[in-house]
Structure formats: structure tokens, C-alpha cells
Backbone bond lengths (Angstrom), bond angles and torsions (degrees), N, CA, C in turn:
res aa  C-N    CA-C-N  psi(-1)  N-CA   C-N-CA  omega(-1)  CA-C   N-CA-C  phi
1 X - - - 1.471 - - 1.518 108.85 -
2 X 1.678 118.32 120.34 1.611 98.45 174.52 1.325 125.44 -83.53
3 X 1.434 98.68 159.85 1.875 101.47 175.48 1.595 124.95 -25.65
4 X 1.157 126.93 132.44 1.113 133.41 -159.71 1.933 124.70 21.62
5 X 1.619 86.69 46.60 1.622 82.94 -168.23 1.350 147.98 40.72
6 X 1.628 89.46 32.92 1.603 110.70 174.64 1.219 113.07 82.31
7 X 1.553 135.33 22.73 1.209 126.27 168.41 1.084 80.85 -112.49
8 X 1.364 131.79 115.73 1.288 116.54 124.90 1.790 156.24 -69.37
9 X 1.167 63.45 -11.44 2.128 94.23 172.66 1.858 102.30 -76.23
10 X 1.000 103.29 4.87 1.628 90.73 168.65 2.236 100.61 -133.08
11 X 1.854 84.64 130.50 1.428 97.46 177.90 1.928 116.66 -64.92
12 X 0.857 116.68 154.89 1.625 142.33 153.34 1.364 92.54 2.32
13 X 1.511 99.97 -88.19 1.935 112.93 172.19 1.091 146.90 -33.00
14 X 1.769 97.48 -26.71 1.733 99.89 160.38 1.334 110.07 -96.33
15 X 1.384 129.59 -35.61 1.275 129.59 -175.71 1.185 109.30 -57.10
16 X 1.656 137.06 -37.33 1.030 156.68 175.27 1.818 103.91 -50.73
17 X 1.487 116.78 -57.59 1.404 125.25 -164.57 1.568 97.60 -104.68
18 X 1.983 133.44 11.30 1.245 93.25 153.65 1.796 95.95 -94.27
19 X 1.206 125.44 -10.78 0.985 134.42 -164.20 1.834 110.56 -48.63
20 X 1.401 98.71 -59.01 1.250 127.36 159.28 1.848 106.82 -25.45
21 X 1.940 100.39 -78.17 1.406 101.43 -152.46 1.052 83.73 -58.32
22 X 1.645 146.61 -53.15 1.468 143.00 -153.05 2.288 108.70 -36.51
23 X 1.454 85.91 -56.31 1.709 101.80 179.15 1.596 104.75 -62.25
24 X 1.073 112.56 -12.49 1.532 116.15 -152.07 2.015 95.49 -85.01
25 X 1.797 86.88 -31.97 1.681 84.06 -169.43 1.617 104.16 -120.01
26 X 1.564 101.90 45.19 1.251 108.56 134.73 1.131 141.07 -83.70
């Protein structure tokens, strides 16, 4: 899987908080 799933245009902090909502709407 690459680093931030190929966006690299998005920082730590968002990847971090969609990461989140993703678990969120399990």
C-alpha cells in the first residue's frame, strides 16, 4: 500500500483524521 495512499498532497493530520472518520463508520 503506498504512503498515504498516494496522496501526497495531504499532511500526517488529515490522513490521521480521515483515518479516524473511515473507523468511525464502521
Amino acid at each position: 500500500m503506498p504512503a498515504k495512499g498516494g496522496r501526497l498532497d495531504l499532511s500526517d493530520e488529515e490522513v490521521e483524521n480521515a483515518v479516524t472518520y473511515m473507523l468511525d463508520q464502521l
